[in-house]
C-alpha positions as CSV (number, residue, x, y, z in Angstrom):
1,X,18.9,7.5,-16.0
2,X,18.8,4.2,-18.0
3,X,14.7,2.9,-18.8
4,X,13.9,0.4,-21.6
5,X,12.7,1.5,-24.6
6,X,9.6,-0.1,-24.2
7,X,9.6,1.5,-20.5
8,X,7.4,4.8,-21.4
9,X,4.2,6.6,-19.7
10,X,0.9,5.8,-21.4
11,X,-0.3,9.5,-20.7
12,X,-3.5,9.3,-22.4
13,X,-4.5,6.1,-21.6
14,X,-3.9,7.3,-17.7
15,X,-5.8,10.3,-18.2
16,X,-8.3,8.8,-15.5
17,X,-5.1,8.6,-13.0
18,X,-4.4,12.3,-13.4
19,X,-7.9,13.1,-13.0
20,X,-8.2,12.1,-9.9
21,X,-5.5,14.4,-8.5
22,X,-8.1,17.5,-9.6
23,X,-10.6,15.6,-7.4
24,X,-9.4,17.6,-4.0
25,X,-10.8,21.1,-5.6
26,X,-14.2,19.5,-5.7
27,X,-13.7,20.2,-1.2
28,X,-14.5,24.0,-2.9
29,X,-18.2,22.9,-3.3
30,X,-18.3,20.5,-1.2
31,X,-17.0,22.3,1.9
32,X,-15.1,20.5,4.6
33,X,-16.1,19.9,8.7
34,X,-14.4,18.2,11.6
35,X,-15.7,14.7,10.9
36,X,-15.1,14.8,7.2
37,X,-11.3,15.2,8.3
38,X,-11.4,12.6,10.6
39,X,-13.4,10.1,8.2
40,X,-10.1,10.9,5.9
41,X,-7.8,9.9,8.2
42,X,-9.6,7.1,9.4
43,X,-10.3,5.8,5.7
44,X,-6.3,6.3,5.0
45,X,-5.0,4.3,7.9
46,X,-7.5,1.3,7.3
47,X,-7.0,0.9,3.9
48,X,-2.9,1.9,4.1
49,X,-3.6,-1.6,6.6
50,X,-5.2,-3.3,3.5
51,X,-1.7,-2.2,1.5
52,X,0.6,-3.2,4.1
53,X,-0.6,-5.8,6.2
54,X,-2.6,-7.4,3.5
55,X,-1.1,-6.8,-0.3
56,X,2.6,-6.5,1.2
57,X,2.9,-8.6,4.1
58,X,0.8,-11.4,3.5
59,X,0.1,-11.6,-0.3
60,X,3.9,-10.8,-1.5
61,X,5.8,-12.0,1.4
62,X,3.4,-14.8,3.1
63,X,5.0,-13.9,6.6
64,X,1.9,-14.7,8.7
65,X,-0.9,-16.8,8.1
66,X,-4.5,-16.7,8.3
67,X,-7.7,-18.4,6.9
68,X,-9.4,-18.3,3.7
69,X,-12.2,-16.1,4.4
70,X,-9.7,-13.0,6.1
71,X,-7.2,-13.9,3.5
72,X,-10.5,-12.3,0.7
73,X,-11.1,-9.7,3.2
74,X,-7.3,-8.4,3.2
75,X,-7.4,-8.6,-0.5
76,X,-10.6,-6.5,-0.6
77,X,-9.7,-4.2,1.5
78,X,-6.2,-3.5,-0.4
79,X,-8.0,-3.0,-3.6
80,X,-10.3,-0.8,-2.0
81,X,-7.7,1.9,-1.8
82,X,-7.4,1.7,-5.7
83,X,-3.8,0.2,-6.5
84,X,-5.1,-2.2,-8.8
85,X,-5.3,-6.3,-8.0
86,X,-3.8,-8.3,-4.9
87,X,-2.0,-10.8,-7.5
88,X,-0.8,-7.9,-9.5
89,X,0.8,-6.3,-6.6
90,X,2.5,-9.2,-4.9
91,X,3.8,-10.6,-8.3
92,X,5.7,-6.6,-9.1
93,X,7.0,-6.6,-5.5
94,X,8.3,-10.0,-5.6
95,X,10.0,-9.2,-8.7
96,X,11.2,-6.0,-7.0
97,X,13.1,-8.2,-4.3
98,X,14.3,-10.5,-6.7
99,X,16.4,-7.4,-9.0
100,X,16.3,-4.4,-6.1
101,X,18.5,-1.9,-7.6
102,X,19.5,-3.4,-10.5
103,X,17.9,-2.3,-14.1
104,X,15.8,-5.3,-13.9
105,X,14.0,-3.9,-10.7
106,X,10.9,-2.1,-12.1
107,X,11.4,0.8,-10.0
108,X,14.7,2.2,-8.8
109,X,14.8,5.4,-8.5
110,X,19.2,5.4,-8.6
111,X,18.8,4.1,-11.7
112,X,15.5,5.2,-13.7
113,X,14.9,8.5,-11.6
114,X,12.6,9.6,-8.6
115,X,9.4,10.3,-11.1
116,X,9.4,6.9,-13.1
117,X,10.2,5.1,-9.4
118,X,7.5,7.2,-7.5
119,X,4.3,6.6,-10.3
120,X,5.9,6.3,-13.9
121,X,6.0,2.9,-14.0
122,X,2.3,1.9,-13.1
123,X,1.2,4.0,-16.0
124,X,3.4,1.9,-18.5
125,X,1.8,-0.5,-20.2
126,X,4.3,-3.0,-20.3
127,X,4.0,-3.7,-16.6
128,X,-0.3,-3.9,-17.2
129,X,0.0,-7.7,-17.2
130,X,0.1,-9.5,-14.2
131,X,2.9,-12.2,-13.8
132,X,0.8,-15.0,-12.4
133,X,3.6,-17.4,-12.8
134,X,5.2,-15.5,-9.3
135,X,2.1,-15.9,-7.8
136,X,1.2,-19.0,-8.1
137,X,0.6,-19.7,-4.5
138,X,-2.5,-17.3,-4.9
139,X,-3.8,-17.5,-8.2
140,X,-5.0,-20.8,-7.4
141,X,-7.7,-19.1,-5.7
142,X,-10.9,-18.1,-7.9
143,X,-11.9,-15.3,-5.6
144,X,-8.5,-13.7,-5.9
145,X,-8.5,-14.3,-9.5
146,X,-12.1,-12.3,-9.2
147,X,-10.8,-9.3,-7.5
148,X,-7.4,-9.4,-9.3
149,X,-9.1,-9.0,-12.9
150,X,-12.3,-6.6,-11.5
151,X,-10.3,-4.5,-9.6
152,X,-12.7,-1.2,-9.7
153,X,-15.2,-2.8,-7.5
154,X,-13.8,-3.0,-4.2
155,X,-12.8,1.0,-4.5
156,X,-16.4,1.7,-6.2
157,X,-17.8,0.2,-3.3
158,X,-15.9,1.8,-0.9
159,X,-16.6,4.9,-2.2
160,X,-20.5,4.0,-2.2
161,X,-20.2,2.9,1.0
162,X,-18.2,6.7,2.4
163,X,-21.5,8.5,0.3
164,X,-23.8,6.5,2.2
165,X,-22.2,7.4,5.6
166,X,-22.7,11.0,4.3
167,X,-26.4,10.6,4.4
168,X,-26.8,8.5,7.5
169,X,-24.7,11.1,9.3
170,X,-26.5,14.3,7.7
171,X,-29.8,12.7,8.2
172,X,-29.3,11.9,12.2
173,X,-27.1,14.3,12.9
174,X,-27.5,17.5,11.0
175,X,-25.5,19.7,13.8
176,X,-22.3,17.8,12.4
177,X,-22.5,19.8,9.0
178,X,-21.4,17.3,6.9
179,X,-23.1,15.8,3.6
180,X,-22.8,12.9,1.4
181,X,-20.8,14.9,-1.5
182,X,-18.5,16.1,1.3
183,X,-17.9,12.6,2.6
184,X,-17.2,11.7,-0.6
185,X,-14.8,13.9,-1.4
186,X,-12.8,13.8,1.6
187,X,-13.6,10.6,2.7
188,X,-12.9,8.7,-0.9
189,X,-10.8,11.2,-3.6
190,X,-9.2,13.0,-0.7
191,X,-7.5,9.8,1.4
192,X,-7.3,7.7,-1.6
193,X,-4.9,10.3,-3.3
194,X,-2.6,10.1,0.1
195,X,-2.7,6.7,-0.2
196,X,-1.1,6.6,-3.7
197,X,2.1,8.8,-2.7
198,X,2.4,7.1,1.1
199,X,2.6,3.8,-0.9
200,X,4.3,5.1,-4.2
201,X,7.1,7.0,-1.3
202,X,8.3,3.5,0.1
203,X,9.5,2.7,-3.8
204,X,11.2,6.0,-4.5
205,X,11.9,7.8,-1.0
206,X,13.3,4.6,1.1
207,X,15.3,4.1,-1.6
208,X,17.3,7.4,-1.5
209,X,16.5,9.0,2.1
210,X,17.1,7.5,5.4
211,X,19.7,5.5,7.3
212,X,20.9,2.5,6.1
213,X,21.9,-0.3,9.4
214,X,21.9,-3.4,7.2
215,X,24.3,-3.9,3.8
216,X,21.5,-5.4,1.5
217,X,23.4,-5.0,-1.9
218,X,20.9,-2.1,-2.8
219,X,20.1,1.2,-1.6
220,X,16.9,0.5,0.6
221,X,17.2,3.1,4.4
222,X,15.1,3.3,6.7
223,X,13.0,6.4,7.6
224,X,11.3,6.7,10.9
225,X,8.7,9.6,9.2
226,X,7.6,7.8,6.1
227,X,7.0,4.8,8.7
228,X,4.7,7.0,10.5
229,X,2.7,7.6,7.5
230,X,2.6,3.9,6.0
231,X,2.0,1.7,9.0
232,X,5.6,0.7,9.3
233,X,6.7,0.6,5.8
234,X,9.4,3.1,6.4
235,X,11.5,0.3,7.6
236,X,13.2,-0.2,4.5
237,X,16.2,-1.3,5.1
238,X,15.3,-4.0,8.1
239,X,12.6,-5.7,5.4
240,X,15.1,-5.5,2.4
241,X,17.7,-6.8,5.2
242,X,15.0,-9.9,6.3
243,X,11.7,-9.6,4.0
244,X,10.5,-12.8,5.1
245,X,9.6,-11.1,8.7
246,X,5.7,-9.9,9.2
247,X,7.8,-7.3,11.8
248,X,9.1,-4.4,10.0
249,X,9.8,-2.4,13.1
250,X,12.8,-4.4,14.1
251,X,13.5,-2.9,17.7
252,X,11.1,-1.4,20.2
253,X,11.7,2.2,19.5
254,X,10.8,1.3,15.3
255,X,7.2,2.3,15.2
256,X,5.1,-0.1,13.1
257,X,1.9,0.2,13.6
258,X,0.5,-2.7,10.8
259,X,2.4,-5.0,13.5
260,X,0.1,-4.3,16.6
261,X,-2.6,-4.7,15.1
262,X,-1.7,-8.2,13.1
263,X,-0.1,-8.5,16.9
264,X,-3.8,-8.4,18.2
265,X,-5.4,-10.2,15.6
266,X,-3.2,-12.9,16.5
267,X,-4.5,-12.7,20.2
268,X,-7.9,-13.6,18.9
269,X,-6.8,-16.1,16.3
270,X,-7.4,-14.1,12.7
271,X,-3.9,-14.5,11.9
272,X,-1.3,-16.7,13.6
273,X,2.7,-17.7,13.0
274,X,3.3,-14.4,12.3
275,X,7.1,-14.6,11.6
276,X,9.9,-12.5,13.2
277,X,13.3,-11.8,12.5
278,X,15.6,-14.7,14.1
279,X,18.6,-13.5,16.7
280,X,21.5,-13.2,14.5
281,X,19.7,-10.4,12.8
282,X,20.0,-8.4,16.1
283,X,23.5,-9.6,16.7
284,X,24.7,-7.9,13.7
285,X,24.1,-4.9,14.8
286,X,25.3,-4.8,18.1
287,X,22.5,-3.0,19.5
């Protein structure tokens, strides 16, 4: 595997990052119910919808359009699940696109391994900075600016938020056996720790397992399970193939979820010219 030398884990400056992974073993106190389970869930999906639909789709690839005010709220809601800034993210996964594969790609797993590709390089500090030159389109704005630099407070808030429904829940309905630490913990630590490795699997996984129908001059496949986890993201090698289409799911049977419900947004006019892959696309494959 070939890194840069400057490409190395800040361990101890991470320490937080690792932390968080002992977070689940506070469920041992904490207990878990029915509803805590299904607050998880719930709180995976809608913010994995804030990675996908917002920081991906929208904020790195611009393939639908919306206004200003549900252009914050996307951004919000994809810092909510803790993956730092919406600027940050776009600019690294444009850059991804630009090099996929090659050693200036920031994290291929053929060529810098399946650890560095999976997490390794969000904890080096050499990719810290973010590259507002590639997102100049959305740095113009001052409330993405905002959110981009105070990242912790859309998470912090979400997590206040989950602690409150705790309470609300355990106050008017005490048969539910829940509490506000075990919301918490399930609803917050639990869900956002699944949200780090569905995300961090598109950038190492789709990269090594799946089926490859388009050749994109790297090694992106596409893998119907990991799109069941991510919203749609598992179709790898269809976005590499076309990136600049909000549809990831490329033929009927390609479950992406993140597309209905931008579909239906549409509907109601949140979003609107949400961009689809032209005809030829399906004519090279002759299905």
């Amino acid at each position: 595997m070939s890194r840069a030398p400057d490409e190395k884990i800040d361990y101890k400056k991470n320490i937080g990052f690792f932390l968080m992974h002992l977070s689940p073993l506070l469920a041992i106190w904490a207990g878990v119910s029915w509803i805590a389970v299904m607050v998880c869930v719930l709180a995976y999906y809608v913010r994995m919808f804030g990675i996908t639909a917002g920081y991906h789709r929208y904020f790195s690839h611009r393939t639908f359009k919306t206004s200003r005010p549900f252009q914050f709220a996307l951004a919000f809601l994809g810092a909510s699940a803790a993956q730092k800034g919406p600027l940050w993210w776009a600019a690294h996964h444009r850059t991804h696109h630009q090099h996929s594969d090659t050693q200036e790609d920031i994290h291929s797993p053929g060529l810098k391994g399946f650890w560095w590709s999976h997490v390794g390089w969000i904890l080096c500090n050499k990719y810290n900075p973010t590259e507002s030159k590639l997102v100049r389109d959305f740095e113009r704005y001052p409330e993405l600016r905002f959110l981009n630099k105070h990242y912790l407070i859309p998470p912090f808030t979400f997590a206040t938020c989950i602690f409150a429904l705790g309470y609300v829940l355990n106050h008017f309905f005490p048969g539910l056996g829940t509490s506000s630490f075990q919301m918490l913990v399930w609803g917050f630590f639990v869900s956002t720790i699944f949200l780090y490795h569905g995300t961090f699997a598109i950038n190492s996984l789709t990269h090594v397992i799946g089926r490859r129908r388009y050749k994109t001059g790297d090694d992106s496949r596409n893998n119907w399970l990991l799109a069941l986890f991510t919203m749609g993201e598992g179709w790898h090698n269809n976005h590499h193939y076309y990136p600049s289409s909000e549809k990831q799911g490329f033929y009927w049977w390609e479950i992406d979820m993140s597309h209905y419900l931008l579909k239906c947004l549409s509907w109601v006019g949140i979003v609107w010219d949400l961009k689809r892959p032209p005809k030829q696309i399906f004519d090279a494959t002759g299905l």
